[in-house]
C-alpha positions in Angstrom: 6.2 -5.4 -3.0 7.0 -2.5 -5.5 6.2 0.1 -3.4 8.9 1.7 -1.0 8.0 0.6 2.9 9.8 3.3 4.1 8.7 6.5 2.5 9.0 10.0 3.5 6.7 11.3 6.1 4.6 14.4 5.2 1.3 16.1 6.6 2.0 15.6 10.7 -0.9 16.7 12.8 0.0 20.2 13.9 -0.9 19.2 17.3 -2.5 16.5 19.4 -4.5 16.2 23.0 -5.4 13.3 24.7 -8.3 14.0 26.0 -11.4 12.4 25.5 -14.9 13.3 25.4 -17.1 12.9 28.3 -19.8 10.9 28.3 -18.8 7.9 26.4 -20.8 5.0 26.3 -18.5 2.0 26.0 -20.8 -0.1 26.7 -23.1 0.7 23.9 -19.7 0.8 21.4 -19.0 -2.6 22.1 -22.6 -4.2 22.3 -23.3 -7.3 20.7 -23.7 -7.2 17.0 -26.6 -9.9 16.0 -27.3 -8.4 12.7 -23.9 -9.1 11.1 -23.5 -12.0 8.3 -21.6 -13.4 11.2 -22.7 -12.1 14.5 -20.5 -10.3 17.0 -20.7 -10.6 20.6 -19.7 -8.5 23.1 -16.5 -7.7 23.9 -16.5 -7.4 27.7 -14.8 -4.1 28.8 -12.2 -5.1 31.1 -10.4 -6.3 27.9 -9.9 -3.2 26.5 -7.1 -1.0 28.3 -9.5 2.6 28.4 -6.9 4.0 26.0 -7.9 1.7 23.2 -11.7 2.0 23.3 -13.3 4.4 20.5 -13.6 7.8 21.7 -14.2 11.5 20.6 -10.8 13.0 21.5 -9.7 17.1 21.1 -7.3 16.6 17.8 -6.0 20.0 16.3 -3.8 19.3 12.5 -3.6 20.7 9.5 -5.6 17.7 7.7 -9.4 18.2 6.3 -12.3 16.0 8.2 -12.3 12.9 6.7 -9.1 12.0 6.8 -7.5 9.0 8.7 -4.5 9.6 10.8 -2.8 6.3 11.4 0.0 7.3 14.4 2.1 4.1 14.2 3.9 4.6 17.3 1.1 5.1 19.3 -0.6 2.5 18.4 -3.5 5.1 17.4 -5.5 5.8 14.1 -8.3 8.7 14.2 -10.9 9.8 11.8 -10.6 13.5 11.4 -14.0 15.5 12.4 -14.9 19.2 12.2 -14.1 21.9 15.0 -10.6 20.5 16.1 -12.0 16.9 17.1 -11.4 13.1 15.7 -12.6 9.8 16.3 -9.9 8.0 17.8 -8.9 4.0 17.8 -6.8 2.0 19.5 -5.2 0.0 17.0 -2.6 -3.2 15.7 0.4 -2.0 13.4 3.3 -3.6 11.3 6.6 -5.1 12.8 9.5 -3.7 12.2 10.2 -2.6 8.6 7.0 -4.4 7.5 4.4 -0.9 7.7 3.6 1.5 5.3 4.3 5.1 5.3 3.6 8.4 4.1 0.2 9.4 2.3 -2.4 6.9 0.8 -6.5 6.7 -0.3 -9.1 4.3 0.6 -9.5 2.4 -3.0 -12.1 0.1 -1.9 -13.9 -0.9 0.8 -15.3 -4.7 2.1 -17.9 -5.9 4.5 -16.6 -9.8 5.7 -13.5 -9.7 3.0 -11.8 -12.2 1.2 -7.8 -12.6 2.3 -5.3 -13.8 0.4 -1.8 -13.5 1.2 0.1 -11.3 -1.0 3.5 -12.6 -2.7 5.8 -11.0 -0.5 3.9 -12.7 2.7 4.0 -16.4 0.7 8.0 -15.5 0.0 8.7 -14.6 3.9 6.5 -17.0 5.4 5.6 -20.1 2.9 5.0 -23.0 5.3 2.6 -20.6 7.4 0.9 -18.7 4.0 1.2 -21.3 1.1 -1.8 -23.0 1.5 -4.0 -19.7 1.8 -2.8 -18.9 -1.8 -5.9 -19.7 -3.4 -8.0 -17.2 -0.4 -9.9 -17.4 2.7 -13.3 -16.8 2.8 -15.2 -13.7 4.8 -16.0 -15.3 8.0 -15.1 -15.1 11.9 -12.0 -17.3 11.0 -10.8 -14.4 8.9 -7.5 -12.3 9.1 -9.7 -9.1 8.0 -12.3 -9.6 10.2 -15.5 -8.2 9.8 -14.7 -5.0 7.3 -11.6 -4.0 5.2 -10.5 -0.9 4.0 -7.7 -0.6 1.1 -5.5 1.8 0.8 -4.1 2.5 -2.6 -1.6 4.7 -4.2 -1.8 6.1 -7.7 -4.4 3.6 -8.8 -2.1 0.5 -7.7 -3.1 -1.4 -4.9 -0.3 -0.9 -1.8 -1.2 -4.7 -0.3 -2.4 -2.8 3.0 -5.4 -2.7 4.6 -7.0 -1.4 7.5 -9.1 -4.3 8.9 -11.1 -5.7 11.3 -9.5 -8.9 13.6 -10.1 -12.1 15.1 -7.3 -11.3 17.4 -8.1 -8.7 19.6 -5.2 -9.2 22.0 -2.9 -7.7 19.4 -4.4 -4.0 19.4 -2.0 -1.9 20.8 0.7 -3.9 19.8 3.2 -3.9 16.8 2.8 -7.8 16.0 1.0 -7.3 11.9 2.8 -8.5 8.0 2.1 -4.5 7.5 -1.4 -3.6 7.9 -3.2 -2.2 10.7 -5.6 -4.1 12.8 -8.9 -2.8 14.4 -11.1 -4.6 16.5 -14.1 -5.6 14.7 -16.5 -3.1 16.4 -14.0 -0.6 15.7 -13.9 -1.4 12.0 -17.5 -1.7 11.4 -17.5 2.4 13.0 -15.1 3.5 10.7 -16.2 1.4 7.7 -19.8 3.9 7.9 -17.3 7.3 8.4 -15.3 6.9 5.7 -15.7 7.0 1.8 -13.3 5.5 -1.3 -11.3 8.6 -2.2 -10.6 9.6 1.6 -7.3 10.6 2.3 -5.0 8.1 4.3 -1.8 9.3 6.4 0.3 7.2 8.3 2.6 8.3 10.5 6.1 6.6 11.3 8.7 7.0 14.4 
């Protein structure tokens, strides 16, 4: 990959609370989906550590609303809101020397995407990503997941996504070839908040 994976860090949230919003219906975030082009079930509760569910949280930076915050070593991404709040995410990042850093923009957006695996994920990993060159189809056996959001730099396309996942069990983990995972539910929410142009940030340790 052309781009450097270990660029420098710029923008950090001036400061940041944990607390959540009251009132959260969890229940209702993570209903069943039976209008999707593949339908979602529900994701029962107890599955999600109450960290990781979507939540309204107090969130106090220098960035405008509409901007994504992905905090790497948290494991957290949040949507930027008006009057000092965000959406926040429990979410799936990159191994070790495998994420993406510094400042981005959502290029393009897909519902139920297309993945191929990029060069560099062939090179490392050929007898587990060869025969995916050619793509995988949108569909619950995806990598993506239901939606994927593409972040670019300077017109190129940086290979990293945020994206939905058939692998749940990995949010809140550090376990991805780079990009950052959201459960599907989670990905569908942000899909509707955000627009190609928003600004991207992602934090590193």
């Amino acid at each position: 990959m052309s781009i450097s994976r270990r660029g420098f860090l710029f923008g950090l949230p001036l400061f940041v609370t944990g607390c959540a919003s009251s009132g959260v219906d969890h229940q209702a975030n993570y209903a069943a989906l039976p209008d999707e082009a593949f339908p979602l079930k529900r994701v029962p509760l107890d599955k999600i550590k109450p960290e990781l569910r979507r939540q309204v949280v107090a969130y106090e930076t220098s960035h405008k609303p509409g901007t994504i915050v992905v905090d790497t070593p948290a494991r957290r991404l949040y949507h930027v809101m008006e009057n000092g709040q965000a959406m926040r995410y429990g979410v799936g990042v990159g191994r070790a020397g495998l994420a993406l850093a510094g400042s981005a923009y959502v290029g393009r957006k897909a519902e139920w995407p297309t993945w191929t695996p990029t060069p560099n994920m062939i090179r490392r990993e050929p007898e587990k990503n060869l025969k995916y060159a050619g793509g995988v189809p949108g569909g619950p056996n995806n990598p993506l997941g239901a939606r994927a959001i593409y972040l670019y730099r300077n017109g190129n396309d940086t290979h990293f996504r945020i994206h939905g996942t058939n692998q749940p069990q990995t949010i809140g983990y550090a376990m991805s070839s780079g990009c950052v995972r959201m459960m599907n539910h989670d990905v569908i929410d942000l899909y509707e908040r955000v627009k190609v142009g928003d600004r991207v940030v992602v934090l590193q340790a």
